[in-house]
ROMARLUM-362357 format. One line per 4 residues: number of its first residue (from 1); for each residue x, y, z of N, C-alpha, C, O. Coordinates in Angstrom, 1 decimal, always signed. Example, Ala and Ser with C-alpha at 12.3 -4.5 7.8 and 13.67 -1.06 7.14 Angstrom:
<sevexs>
1) +13.2/-5.7/+7.8/+12.3/-4.5/+7.8/+13.2/-3.3/+7.8/+14.2/-3.3/+8.5; +12.8/-2.2/+7.1/+13.7/-1.1/+7.1/+12.9/+0.0/+7.9/+13.4/+1.1/+8.0
</sevexs>
This chain:
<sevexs>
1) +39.9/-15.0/+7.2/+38.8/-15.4/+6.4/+37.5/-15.3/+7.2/+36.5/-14.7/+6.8; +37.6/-15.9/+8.2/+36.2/-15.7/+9.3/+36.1/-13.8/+9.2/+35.3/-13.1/+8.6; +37.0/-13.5/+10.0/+36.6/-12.0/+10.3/+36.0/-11.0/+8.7/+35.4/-10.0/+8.8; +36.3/-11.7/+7.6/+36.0/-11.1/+6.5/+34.1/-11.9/+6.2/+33.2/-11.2/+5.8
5) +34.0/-13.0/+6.5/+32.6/-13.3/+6.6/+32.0/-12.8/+7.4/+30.9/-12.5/+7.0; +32.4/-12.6/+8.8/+31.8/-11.9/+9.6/+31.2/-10.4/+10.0/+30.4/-9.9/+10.7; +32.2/-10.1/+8.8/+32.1/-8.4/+8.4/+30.8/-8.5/+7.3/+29.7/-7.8/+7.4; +31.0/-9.5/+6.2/+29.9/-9.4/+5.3/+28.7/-9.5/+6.2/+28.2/-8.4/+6.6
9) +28.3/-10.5/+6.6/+27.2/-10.7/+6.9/+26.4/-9.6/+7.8/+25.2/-9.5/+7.9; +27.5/-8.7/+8.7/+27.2/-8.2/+9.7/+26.7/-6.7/+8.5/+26.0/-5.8/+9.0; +26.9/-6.6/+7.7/+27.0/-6.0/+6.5/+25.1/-6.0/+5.9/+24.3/-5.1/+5.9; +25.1/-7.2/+5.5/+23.9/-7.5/+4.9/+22.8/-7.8/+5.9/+21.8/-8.2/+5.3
13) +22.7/-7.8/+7.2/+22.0/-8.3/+8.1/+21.6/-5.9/+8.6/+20.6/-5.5/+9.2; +22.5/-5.2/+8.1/+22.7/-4.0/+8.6/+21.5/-3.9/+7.6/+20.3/-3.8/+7.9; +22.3/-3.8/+6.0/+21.2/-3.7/+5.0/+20.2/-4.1/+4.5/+19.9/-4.0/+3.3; +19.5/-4.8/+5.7/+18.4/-5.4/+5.3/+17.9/-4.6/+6.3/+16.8/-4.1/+5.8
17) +18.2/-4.2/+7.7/+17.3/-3.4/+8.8/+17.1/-2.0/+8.2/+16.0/-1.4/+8.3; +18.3/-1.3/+7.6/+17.8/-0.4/+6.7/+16.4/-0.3/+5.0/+15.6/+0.4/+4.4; +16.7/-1.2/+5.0/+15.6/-1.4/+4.2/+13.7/-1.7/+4.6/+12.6/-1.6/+4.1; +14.2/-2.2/+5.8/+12.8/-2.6/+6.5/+12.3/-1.2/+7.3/+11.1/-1.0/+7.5
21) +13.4/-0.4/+7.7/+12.5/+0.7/+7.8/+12.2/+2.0/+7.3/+11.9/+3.1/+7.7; +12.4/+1.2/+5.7/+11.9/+2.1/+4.8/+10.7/+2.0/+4.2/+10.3/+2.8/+3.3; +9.8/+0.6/+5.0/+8.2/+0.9/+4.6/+7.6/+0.8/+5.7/+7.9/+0.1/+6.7; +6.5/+1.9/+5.4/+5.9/+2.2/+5.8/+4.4/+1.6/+6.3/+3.5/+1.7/+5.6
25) +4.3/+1.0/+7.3/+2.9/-0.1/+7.7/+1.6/+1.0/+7.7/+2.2/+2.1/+7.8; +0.7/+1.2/+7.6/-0.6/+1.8/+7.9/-1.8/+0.9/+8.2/-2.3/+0.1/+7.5; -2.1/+1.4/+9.6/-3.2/+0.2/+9.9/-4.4/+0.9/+9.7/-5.1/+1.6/+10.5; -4.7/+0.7/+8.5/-6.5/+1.6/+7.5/-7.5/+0.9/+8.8/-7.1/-0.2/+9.2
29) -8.7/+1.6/+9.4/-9.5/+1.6/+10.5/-10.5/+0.2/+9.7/-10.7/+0.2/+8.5; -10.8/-0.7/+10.3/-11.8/-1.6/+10.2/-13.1/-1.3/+9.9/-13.9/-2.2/+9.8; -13.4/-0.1/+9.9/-14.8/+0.2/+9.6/-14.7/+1.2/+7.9/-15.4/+1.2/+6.9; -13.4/+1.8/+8.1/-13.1/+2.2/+6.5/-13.0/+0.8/+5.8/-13.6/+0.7/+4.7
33) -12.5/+0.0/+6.1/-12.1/-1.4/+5.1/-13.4/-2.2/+4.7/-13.5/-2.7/+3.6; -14.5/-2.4/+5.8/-15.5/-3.1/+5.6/-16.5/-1.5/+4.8/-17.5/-1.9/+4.2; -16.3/-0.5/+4.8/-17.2/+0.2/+4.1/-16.9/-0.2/+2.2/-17.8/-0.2/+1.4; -15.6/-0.3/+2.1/-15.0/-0.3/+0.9/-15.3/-1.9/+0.3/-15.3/-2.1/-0.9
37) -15.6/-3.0/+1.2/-16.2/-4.1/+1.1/-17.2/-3.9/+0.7/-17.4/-4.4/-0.4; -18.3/-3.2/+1.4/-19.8/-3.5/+1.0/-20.1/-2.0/-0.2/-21.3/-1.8/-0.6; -19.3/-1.3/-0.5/-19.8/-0.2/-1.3/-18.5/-0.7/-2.7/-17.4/-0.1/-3.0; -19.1/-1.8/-3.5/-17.8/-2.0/-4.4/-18.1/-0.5/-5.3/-19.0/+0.3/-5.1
41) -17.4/-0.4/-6.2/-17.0/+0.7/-7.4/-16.9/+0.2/-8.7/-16.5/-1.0/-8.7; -17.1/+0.8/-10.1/-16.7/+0.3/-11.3/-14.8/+0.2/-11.0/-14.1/+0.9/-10.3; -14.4/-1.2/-11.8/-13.2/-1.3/-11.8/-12.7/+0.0/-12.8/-13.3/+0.7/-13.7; -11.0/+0.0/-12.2/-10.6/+0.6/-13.3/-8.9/-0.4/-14.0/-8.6/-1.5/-13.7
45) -8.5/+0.2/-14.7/-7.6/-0.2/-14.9/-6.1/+0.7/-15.0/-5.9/+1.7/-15.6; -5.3/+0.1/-14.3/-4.2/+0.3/-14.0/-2.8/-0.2/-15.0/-2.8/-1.4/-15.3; -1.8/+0.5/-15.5/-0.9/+0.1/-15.9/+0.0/-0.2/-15.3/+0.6/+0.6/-14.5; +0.2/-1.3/-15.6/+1.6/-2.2/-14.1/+1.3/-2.7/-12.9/+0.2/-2.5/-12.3
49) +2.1/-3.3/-12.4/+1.9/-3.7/-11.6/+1.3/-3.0/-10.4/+1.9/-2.0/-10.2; -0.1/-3.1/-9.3/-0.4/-2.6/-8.1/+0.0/-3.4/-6.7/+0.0/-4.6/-6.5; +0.5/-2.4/-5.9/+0.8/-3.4/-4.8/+0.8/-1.8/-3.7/+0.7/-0.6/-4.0; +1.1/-2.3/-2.6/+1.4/-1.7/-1.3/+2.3/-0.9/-2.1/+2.9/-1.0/-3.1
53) +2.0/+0.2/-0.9/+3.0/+1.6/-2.0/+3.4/+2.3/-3.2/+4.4/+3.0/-3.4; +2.6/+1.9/-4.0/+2.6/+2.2/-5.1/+1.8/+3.0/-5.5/+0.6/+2.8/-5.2; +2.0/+3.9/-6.0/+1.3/+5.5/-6.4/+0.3/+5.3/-7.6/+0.7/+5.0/-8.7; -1.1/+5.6/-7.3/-1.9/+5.6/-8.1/-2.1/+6.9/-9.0/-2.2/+8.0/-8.6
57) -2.2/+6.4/-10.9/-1.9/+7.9/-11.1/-3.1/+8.8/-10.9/-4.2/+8.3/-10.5; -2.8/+10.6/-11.0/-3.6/+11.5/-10.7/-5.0/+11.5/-11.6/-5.9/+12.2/-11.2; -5.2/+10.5/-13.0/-6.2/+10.3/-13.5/-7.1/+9.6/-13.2/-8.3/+9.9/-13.6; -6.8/+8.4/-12.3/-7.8/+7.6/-11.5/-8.6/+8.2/-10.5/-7.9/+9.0/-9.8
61) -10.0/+8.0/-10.2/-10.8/+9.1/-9.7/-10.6/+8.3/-8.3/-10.8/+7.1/-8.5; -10.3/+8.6/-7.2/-10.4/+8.0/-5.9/-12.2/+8.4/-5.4/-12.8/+9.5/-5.7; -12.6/+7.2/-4.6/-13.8/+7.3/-4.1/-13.4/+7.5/-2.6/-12.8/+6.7/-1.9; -14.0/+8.6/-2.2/-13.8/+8.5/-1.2/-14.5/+7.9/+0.0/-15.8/+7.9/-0.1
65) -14.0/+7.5/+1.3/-14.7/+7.0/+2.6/-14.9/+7.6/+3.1/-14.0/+8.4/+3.6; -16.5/+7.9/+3.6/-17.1/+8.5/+4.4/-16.3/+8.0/+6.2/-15.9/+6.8/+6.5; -16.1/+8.9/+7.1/-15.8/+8.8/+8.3/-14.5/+8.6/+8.4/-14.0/+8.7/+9.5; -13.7/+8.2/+7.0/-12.3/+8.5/+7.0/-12.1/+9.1/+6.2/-12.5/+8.5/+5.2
69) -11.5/+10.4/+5.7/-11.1/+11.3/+4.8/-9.7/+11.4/+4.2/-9.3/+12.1/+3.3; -9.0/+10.7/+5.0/-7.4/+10.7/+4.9/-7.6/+9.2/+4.0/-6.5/+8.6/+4.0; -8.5/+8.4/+3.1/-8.8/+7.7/+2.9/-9.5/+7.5/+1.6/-10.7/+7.8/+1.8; -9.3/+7.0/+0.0/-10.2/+6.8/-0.6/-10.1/+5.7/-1.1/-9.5/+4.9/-0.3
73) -10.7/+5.0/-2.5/-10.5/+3.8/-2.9/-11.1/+3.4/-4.3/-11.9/+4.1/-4.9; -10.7/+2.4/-4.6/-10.7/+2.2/-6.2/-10.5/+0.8/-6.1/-9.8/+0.1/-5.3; -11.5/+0.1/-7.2/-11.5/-1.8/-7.5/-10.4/-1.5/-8.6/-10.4/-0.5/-9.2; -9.7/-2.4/-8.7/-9.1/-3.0/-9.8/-8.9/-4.5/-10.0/-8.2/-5.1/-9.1
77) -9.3/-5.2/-10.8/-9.6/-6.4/-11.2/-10.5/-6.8/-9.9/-9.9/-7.3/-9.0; -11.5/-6.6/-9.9/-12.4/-6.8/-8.4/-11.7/-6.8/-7.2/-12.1/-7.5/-6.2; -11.0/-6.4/-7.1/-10.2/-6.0/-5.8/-10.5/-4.7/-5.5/-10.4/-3.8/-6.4; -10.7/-4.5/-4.3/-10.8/-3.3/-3.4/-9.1/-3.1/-2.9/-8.3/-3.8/-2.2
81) -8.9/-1.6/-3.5/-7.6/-1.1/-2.9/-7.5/+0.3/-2.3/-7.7/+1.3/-3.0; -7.1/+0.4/-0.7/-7.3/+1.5/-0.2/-6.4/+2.7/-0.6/-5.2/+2.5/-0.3; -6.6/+3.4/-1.0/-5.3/+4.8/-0.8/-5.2/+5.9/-0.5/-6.2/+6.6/-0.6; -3.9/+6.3/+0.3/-4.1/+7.7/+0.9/-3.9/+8.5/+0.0/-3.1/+8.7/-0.8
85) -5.4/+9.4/+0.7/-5.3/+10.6/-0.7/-4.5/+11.7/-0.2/-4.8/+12.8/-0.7; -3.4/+11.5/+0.8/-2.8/+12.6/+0.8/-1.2/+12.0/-0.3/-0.9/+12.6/-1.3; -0.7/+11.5/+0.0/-0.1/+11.1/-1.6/-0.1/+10.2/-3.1/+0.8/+10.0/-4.0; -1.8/+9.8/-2.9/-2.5/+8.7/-3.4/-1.7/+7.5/-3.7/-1.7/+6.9/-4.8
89) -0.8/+6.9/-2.6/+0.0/+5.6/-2.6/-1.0/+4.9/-1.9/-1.7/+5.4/-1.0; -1.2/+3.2/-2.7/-1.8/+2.0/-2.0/-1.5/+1.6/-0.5/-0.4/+1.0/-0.2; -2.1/+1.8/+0.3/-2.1/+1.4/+1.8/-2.6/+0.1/+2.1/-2.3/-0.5/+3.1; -3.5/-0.5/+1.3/-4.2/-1.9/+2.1/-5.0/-2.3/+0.7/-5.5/-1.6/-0.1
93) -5.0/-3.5/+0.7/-5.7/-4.4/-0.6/-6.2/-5.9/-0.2/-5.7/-7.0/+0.1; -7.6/-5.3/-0.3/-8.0/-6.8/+0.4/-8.2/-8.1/-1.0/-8.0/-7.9/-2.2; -8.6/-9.2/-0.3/-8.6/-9.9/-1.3/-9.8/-10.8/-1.3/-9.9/-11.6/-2.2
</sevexs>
């Protein structure tokens, strides 16, 4: 019975390290984040939920950051949310 607990856990402790490095961190530059701070945008709206990694669709117009180009952004519900426009997924959302 131990060795059978011991297997699970050793199990779910595996599949959790696989899972963790399946996302992906991006540290967006502090001067792209504070540009997207002081230059807000008309909101838009989004169907469903937004969060980290999540693919914005191709109809939303991304604004882009000057001095970062790998970089655009869009408010939704007065929130500023950054995304890379090389696969337009959410990277950073300030609050």
């Amino acid at each position: 019975m131990r060795r059978i607990l011991l297997a699970t856990a050793v199990m779910l402790a595996a599949s959790g390290v696989a899972y963790a490095q399946d996302a992906v961190v991006v540290d967006v530059p502090q001067p792209a984040r504070e540009y997207v701070i002081a230059h807000p945008t008309q909101p838009v709206t989004i169907e469903g939920d937004i969060a980290i990694g999540t693919a914005v669709p191709q109809n939303v117009k991304l604004v882009p950051i000057p001095d970062s180009p790998d970089y655009g952004y869009i408010y939704v519900d007065k929130q500023p949310v950054i995304v890379s426009m090389k696969d337009r997924k959410v990277v950073h959302m300030s609050k």
